[in-house]
C-alpha positions in Angstrom: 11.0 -16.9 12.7 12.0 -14.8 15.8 12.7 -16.9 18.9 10.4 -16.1 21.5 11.6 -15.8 25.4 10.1 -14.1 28.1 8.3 -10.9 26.3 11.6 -10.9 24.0 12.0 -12.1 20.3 15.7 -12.5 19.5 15.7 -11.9 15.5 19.5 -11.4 13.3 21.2 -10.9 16.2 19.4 -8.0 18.2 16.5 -8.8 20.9 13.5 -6.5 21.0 11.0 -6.1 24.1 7.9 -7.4 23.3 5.4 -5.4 25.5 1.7 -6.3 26.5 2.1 -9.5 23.8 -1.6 -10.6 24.9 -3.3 -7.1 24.3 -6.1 -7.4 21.4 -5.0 -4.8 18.2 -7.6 -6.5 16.0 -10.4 -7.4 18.8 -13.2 -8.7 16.7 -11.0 -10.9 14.6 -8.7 -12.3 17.3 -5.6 -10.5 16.7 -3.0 -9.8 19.4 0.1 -8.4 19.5 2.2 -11.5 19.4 0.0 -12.8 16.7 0.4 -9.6 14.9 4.4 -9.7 15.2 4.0 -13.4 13.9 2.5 -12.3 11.0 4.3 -9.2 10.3 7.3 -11.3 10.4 5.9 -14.1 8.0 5.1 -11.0 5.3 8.2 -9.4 6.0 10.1 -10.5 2.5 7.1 -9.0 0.9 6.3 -5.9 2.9 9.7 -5.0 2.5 10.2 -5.2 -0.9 7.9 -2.0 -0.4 9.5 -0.3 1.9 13.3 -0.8 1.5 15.0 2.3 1.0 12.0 4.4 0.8 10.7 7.3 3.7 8.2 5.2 5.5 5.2 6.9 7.3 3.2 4.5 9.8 -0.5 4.8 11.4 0.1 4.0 14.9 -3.3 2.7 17.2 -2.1 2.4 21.0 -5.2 0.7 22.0 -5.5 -1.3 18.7 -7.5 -1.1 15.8 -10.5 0.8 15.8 -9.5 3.4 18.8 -7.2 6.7 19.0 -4.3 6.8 16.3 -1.7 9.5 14.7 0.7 9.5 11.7 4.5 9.2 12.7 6.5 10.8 10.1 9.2 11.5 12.5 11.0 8.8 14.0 9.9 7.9 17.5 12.3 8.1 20.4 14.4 6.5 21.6 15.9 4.9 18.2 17.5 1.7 18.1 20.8 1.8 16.5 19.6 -0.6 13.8 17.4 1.4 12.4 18.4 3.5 9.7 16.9 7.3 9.5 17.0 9.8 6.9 16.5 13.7 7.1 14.0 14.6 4.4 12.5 18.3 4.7 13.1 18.7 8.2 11.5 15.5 9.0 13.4 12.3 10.8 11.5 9.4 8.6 12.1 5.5 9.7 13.8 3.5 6.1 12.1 0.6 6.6 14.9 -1.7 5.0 14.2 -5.6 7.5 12.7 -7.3 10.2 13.7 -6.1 13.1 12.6 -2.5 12.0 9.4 -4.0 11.0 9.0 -5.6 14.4 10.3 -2.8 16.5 7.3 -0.6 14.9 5.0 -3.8 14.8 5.6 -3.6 18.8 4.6 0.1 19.2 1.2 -0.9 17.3 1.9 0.6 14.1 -0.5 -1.4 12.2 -0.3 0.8 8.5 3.3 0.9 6.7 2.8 4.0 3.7 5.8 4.5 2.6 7.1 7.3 0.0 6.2 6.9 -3.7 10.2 7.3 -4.5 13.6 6.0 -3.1 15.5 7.8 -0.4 17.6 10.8 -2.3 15.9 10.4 -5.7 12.5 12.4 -7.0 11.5 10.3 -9.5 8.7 7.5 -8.9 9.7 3.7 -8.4 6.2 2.7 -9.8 2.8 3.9 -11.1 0.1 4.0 -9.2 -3.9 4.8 -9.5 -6.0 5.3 -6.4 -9.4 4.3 -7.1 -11.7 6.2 -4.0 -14.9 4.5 -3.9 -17.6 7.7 -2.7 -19.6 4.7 -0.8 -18.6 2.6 2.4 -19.8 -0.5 0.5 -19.3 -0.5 -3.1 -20.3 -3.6 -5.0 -19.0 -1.8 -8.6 -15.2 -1.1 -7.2 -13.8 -4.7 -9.4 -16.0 -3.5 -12.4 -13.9 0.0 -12.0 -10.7 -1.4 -11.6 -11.5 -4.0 -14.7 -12.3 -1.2 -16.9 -9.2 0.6 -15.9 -6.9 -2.6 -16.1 -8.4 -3.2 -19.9 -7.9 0.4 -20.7 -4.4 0.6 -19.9 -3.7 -3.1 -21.7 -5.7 -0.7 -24.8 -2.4 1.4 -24.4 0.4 -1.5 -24.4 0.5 -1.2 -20.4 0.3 -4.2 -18.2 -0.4 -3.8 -14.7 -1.6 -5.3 -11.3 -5.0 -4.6 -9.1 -4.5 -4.8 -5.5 -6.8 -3.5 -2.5 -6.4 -0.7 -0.7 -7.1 -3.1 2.8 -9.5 -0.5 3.1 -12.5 -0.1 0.5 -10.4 1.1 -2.7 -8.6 -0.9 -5.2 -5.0 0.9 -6.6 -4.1 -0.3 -10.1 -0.2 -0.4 -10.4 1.9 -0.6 -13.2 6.3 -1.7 -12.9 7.8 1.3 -14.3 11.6 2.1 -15.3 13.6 4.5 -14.2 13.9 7.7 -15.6 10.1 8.6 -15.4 8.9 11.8 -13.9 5.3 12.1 -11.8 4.5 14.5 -13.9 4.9 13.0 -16.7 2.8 10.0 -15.1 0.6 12.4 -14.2 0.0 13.6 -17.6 -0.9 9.6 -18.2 -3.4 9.5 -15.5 -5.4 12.5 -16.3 -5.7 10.8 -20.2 -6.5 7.8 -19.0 -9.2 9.2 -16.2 -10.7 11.2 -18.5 -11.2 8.6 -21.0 -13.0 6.4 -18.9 -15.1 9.0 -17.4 -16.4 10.0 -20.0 -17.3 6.6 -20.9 -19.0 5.6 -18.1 -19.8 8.9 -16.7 -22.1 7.1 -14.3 -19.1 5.1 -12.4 -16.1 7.6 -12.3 -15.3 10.8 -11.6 -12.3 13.4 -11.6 -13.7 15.2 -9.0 -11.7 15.9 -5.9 -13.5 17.3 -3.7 -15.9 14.7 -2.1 -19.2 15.9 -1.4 -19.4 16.5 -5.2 -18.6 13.1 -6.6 -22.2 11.9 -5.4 -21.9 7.9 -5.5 -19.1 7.9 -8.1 -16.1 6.1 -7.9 -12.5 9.0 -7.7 -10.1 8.1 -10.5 -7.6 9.7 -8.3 -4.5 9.9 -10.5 -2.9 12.8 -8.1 -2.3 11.3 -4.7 0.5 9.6 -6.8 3.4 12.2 -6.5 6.6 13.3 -4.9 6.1 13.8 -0.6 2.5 12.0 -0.8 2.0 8.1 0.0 -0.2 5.1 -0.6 -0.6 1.9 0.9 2.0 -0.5 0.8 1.5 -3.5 -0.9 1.0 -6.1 1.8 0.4 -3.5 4.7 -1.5 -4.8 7.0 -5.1 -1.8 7.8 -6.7 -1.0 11.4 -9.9 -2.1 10.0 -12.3 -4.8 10.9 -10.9 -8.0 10.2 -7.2 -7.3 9.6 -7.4 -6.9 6.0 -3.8 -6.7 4.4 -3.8 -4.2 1.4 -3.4 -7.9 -1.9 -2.6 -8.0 -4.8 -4.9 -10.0 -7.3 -5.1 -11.3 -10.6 -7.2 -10.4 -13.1 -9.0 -13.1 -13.1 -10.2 -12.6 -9.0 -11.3 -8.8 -10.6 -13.0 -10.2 -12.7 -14.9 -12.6 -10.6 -15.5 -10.0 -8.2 -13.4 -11.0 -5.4 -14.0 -8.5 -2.0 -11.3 -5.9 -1.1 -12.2 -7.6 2.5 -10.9 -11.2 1.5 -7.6 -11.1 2.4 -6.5 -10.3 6.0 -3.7 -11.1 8.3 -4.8 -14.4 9.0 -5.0 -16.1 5.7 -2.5 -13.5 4.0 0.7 -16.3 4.5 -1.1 -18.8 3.2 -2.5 -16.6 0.1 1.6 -15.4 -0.6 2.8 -18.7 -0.4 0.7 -20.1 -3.1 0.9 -16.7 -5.4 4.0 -15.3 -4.4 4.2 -11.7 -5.2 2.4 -10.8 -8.0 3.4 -7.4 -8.4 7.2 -8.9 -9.1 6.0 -11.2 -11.9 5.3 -7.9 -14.3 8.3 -6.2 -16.3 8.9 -2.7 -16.4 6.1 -1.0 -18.5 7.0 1.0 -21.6 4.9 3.7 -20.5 7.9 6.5 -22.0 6.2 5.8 -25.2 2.9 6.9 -24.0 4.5 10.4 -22.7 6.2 10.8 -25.8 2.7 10.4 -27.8 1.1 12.7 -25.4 3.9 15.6 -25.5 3.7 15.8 -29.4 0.1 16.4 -29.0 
């Protein structure tokens, strides 16, 4: 843990200025920024699994959770000169690769981590992902989705992990090797979102645009390509409570566990007694899956 002194933390060697450590980011739930820094720091050999050598795009609040905020793709100035940048489309993006970068952002309030879908210099995906977009604010059928979707890929051979958005989604992902394309994922995710749409027309949709998907749950199978983002696993959200985008186990989907159950003050806790569950699944043979669907 970083060594605090005076509005300092002192952490592998380098000391970063803590400013305004007492100001409220998460005000209902309690959440300062030295309390956020504490945590960030405690979920920083997750987090970073996530983030290491990818293009990272943060969701800065100045005055906390809940008030004024803006994407930072570029990197802010000034720049430390520990943290590493990379020039991607005429955009200066933060790589994300240890602690003190984490708490150097954590200290500007950047309290969202998305970083890109593929590694620094490569276009192909490090994992699979499906973004399930619940229509509604509050909706009790999101674990009965993400169930369906979890079976229907084991259906295929595919093993995969549920984890909350932080926000009110669930995204389903599934270990991958290297070598597969998004499109051809892509290709996967429109078979698969059509199939379970069409059997339980009543729960999904394809539809993008949202005023047309009534109370339907998006089976959103594009958000997952090249120069787009997701959640990190383990990002912390700027919504109420601090929820921290978790993975689960099947077995919480299936008893309906709440996408608002796991926040930044139980999150340590949670990942010391699971670990990271995403890291427990081997790469998915879903090349097979894209051959099948090619000869078709």
């Amino acid at each position: 843990m970083p060594r605090t002194i005076k509005g300092t933390i002192t952490i592998e060697g380098i000391e970063l200025t803590v400013t305004n450590p007492d100001k409220l980011l998460w005000p209902e739930a309690g959440v300062t920024k030295a309390i956020y820094l504490q945590k960030l720091a405690a979920i920083a050999p997750f987090l970073l699994t996530y983030t290491r050598n990818r293009l990272l795009t943060t969701i800065r609040y100045p005055h906390g959770a809940g008030g004024e905020f803006f994407y930072q793709k570029n990197a802010p100035e000034p720049i430390p000169d520990f943290v590493r940048t990379e020039i991607h489309e005429g955009i200066r993006y933060i790589v994300m690769d240890g602690l003190p970068e984490l708490l150097w952002l954590g200290n500007l309030a950047a309290l969202e981590f998305h970083p890109s879908l593929h590694a620094v210099g490569s276009h192909l995906p490090c994992e699979w992902m499906i973004d399930l977009d619940p229509s509604l604010e509050e909706e009790p059928r999101i674990m009965q989705a993400a169930l369906i979707v979890g079976e229907t890929l084991t259906s295929l051979g595919l093993r995969s992990v549920p984890k909350t958005s932080g926000a009110t989604g669930i995204q389903i992902i599934v270990p991958i090797r290297q070598g597969v394309t998004f499109d051809e994922l892509r290709d996967i995710g429109h078979f698969v979102g059509k199939y379970v749409t069409q059997k339980h027309p009543d729960l999904f949709t394809l539809e993008r645009l949202k005023k047309d998907r009534g109370d339907r749950i998006y089976f959103d199978y594009l958000q997952h390509y090249g120069g787009k983002t997701l959640a990190a696993p383990y990002t912390p959200r700027a919504k109420p409570g601090g929820t921290v985008s978790t993975p689960l186990t099947w077995d919480e989907v299936q008893n309906n566990v709440s996408v608002k159950d796991y926040h930044l003050m139980n999150i340590v806790e949670r990942l010391q007694q699971v670990g990271d569950l995403i890291a427990s699944v081997e790469p998915q043979p879903v090349e097979l899956i894209t051959q099948h669907l090619k000869k078709k």
